[in-house]
DRENNU-378871 format. One record per residue: residue number from 1; residue in three letters; x, y, z of N, C-alpha, C in turn. Coordinates in steps of 0.2 Angstrom, whole numbers, plus 5000, padded with zeros to 4 digits. Layout:
N
- NUM:ALA:X:Y:Z:X:Y:Z:X:Y:Z $
...
This chain:
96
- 1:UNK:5028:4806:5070:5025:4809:5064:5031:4811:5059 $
- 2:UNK:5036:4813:5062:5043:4816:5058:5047:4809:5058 $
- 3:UNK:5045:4805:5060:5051:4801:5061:5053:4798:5055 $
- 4:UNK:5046:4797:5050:5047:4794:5044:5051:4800:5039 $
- 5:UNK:5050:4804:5040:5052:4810:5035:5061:4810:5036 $
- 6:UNK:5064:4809:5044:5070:4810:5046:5073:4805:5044 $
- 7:UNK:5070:4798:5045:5071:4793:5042:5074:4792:5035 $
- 8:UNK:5070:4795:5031:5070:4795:5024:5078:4798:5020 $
- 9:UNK:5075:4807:5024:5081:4811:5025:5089:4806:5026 $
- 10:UNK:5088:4806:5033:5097:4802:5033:5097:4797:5029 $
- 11:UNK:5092:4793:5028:5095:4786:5023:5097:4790:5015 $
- 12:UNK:5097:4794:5014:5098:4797:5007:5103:4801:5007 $
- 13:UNK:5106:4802:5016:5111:4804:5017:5119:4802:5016 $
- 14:UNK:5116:4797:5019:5119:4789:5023:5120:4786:5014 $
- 15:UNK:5118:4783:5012:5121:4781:5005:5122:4786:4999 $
- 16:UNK:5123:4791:5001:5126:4797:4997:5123:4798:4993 $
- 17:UNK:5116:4798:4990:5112:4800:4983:5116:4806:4983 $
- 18:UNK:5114:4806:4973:5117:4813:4972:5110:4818:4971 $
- 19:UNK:5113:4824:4974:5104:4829:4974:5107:4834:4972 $
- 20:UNK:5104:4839:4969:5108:4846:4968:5102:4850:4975 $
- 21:UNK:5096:4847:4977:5092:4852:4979:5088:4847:4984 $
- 22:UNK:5089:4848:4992:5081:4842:4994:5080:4846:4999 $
- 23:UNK:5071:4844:5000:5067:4848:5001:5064:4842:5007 $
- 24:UNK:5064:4844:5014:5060:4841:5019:5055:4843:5024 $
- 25:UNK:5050:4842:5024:5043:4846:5029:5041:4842:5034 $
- 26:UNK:5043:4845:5039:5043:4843:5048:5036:4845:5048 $
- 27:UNK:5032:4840:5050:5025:4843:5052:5024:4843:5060 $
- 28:UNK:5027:4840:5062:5026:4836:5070:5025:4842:5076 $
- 29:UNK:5031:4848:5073:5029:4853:5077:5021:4856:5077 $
- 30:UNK:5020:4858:5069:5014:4862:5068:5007:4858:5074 $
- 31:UNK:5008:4850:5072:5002:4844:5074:5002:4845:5084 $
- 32:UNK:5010:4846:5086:5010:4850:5093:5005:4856:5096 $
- 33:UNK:5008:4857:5091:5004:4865:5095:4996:4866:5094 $
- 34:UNK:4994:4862:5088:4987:4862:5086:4986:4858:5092 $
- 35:UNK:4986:4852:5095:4987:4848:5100:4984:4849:5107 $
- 36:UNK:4991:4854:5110:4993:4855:5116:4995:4863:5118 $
- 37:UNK:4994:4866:5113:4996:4873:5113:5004:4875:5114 $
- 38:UNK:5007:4878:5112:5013:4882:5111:5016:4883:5118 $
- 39:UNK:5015:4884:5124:5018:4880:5130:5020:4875:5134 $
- 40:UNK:5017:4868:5131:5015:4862:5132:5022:4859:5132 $
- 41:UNK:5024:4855:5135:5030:4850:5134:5032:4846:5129 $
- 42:UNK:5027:4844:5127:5026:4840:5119:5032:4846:5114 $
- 43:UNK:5030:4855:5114:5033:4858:5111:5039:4857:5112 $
- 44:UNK:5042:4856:5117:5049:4856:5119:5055:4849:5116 $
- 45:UNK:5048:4844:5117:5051:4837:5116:5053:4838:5109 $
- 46:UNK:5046:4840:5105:5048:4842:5097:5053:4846:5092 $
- 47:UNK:5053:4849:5099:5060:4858:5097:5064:4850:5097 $
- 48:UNK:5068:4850:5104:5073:4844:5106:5074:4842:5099 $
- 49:UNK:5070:4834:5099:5069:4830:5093:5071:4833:5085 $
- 50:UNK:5067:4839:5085:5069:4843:5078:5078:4846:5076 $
- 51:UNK:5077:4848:5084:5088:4850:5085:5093:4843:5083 $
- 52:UNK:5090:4836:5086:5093:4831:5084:5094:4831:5078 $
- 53:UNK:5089:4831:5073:5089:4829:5067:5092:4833:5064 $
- 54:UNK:5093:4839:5065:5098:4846:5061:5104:4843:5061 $
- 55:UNK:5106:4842:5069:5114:4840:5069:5116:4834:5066 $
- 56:UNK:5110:4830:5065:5114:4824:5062:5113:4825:5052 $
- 57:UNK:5109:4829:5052:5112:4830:5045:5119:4837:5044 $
- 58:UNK:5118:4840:5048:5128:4845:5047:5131:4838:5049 $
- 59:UNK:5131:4835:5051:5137:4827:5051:5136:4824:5045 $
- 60:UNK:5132:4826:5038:5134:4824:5033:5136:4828:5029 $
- 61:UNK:5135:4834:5030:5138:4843:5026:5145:4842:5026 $
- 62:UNK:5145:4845:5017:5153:4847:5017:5153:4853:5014 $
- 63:UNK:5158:4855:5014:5160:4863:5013:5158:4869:5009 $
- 64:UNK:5154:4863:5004:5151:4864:4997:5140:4867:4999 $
- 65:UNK:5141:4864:5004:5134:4862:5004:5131:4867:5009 $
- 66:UNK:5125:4870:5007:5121:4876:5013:5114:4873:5015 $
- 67:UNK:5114:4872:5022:5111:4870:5024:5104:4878:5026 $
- 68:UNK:5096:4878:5024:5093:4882:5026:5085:4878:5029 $
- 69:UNK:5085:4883:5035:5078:4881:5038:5074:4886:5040 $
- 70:UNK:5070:4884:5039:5063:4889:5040:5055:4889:5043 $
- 71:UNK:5052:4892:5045:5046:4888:5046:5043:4892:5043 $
- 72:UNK:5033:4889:5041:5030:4893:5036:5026:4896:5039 $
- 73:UNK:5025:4897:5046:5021:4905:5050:5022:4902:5057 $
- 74:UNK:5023:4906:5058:5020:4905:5069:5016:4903:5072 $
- 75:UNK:5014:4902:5078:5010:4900:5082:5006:4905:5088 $
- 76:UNK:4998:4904:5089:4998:4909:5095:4999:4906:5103 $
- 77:UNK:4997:4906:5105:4998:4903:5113:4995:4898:5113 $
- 78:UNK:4988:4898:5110:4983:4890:5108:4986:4886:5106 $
- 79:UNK:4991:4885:5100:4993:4883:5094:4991:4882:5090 $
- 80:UNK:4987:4889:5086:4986:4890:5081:4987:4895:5076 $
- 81:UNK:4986:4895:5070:4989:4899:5067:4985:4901:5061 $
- 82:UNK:4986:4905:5055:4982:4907:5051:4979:4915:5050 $
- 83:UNK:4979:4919:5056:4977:4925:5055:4983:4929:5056 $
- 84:UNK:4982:4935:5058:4989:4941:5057:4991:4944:5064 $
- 85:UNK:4990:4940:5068:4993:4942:5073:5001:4943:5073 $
- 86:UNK:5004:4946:5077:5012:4945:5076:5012:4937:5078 $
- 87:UNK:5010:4934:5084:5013:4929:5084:5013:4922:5079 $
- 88:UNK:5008:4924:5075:5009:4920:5069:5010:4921:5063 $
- 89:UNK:5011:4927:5062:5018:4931:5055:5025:4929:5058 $
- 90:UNK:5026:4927:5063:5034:4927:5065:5035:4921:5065 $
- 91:UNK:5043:4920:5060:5044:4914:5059:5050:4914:5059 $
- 92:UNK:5055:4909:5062:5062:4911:5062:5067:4905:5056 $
- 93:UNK:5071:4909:5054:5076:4907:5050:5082:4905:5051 $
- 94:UNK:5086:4899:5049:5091:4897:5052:5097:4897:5043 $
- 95:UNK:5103:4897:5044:5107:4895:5037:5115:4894:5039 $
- 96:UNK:5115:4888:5038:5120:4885:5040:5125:4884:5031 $
């Protein structure tokens, strides 16, 4: 499901468009856990997969460039999300 989005990503990498600002939405995770629930290996494959594709975009970052990631709520043990539980208010941030 992300494959096309990562796709996309590098190839605009890959031939240096010029961006001041891009915006990309990994769904694969979310489709995971609604899925197979938030312990599942499927999660793991998609964490994995999702880590691949960070590293291959800082091997196109330079010095100038800030990289941020985020995600837009939690999961509970189900894999689902939507109410106030903490495990679905918690969402972690990364900034490179």
């Amino acid at each position: 499901m992300d494959k096309n989005v990562s796709k996309g990503v590098l190839k605009e990498l890959r031939d240096g468009s010029n961006f001041d600002f891009m915006i990309a939405h990994m769904i694969g995770l979310d489709c995971a856990g609604h899925t197979f629930g938030s312990r599942h290996s499927e999660i793991q494959r998609k964490l994995k997969e999702t880590e691949a594709f960070v590293a291959k975009i800082i091997e196109f970052m330079d010095d100038e460039t800030t990289l941020v990631i985020f995600g837009d709520h939690g999961m509970t043990e189900d894999g689902n999300h939507g109410g106030d539980t903490l495990l679905e208010m918690r969402t972690g941030v990364f900034a490179y």
